[in-house]
C-alpha positions as CSV (number, residue, x, y, z in Angstrom):
1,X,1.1,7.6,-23.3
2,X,4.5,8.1,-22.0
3,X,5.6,5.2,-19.9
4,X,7.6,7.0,-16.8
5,X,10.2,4.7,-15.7
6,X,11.6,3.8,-12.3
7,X,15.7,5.5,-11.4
8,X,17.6,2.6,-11.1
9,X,18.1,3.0,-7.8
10,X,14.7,2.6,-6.6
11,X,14.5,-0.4,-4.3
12,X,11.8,-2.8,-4.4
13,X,10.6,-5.7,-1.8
14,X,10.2,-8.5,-4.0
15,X,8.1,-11.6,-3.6
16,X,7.8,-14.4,-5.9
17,X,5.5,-17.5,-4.9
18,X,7.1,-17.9,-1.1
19,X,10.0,-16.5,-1.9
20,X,11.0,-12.3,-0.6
21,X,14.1,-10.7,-1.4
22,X,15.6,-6.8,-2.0
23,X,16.4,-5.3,-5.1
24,X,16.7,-2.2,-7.3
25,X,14.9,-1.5,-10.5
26,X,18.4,-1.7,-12.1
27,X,18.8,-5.6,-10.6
28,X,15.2,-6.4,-12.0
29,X,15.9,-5.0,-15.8
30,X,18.9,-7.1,-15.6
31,X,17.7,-10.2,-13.7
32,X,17.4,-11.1,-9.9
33,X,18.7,-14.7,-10.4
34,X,19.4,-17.6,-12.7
35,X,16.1,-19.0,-13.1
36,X,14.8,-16.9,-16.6
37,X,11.1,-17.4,-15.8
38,X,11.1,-15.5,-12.5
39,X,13.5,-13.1,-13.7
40,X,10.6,-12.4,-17.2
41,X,8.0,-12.8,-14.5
42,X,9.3,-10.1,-12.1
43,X,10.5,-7.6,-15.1
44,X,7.0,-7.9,-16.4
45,X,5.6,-6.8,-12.9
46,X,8.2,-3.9,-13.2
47,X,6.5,-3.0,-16.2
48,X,3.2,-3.2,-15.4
49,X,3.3,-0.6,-12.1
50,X,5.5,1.6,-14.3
51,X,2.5,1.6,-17.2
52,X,-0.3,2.1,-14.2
53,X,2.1,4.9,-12.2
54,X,2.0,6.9,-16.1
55,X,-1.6,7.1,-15.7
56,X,-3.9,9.7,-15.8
57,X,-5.7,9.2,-12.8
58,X,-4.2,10.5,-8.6
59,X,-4.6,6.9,-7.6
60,X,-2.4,5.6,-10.5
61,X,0.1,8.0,-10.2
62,X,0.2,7.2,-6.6
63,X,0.3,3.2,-6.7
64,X,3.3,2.1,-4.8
65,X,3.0,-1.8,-5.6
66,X,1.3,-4.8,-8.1
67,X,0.7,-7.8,-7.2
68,X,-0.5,-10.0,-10.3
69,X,0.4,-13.6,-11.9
70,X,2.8,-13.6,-15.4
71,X,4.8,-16.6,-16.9
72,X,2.5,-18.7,-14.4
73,X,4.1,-17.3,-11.2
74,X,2.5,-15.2,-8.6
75,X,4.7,-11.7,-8.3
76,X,4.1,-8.6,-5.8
77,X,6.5,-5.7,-5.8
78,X,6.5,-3.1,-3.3
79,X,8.2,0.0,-3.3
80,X,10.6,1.1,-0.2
């Protein structure tokens, strides 16, 4: 399966634990801050919708947002 990434200009609503912020899939691949565990934990999320958008299914392919736990925190992105 070919994974079909995000333009790096797609903006996202990002929240991490009880934390929300703005930023583009280009500021997520490169890190949203200076702690390295949310910035794994949010690029792993990234990941993770762009593997279930590449699906075969219409509701993959549709998915706008995840919401899931990696490196122990609690992520949702959304797209905008």
């Amino acid at each position: 399966m070919n994974i079909k990434r995000f333009k790096q200009t797609q903006k996202f609503r990002v929240i991490i634990d009880r934390v929300s912020f703005f930023a583009t899939a280009r500021q997520i691949r490169w890190g949203v801050g200076g702690l390295s565990i949310c910035n794994a934990a949010t690029q792993k999320a990234l990941d993770a919708l762009e593997y279930t958008r590449s699906g075969d299914g219409i509701a993959d392919q549709c998915a706008t947002g995840i919401a899931g736990t990696w490196e122990g925190m609690n992520v949702q992105l959304d797209m905008i």
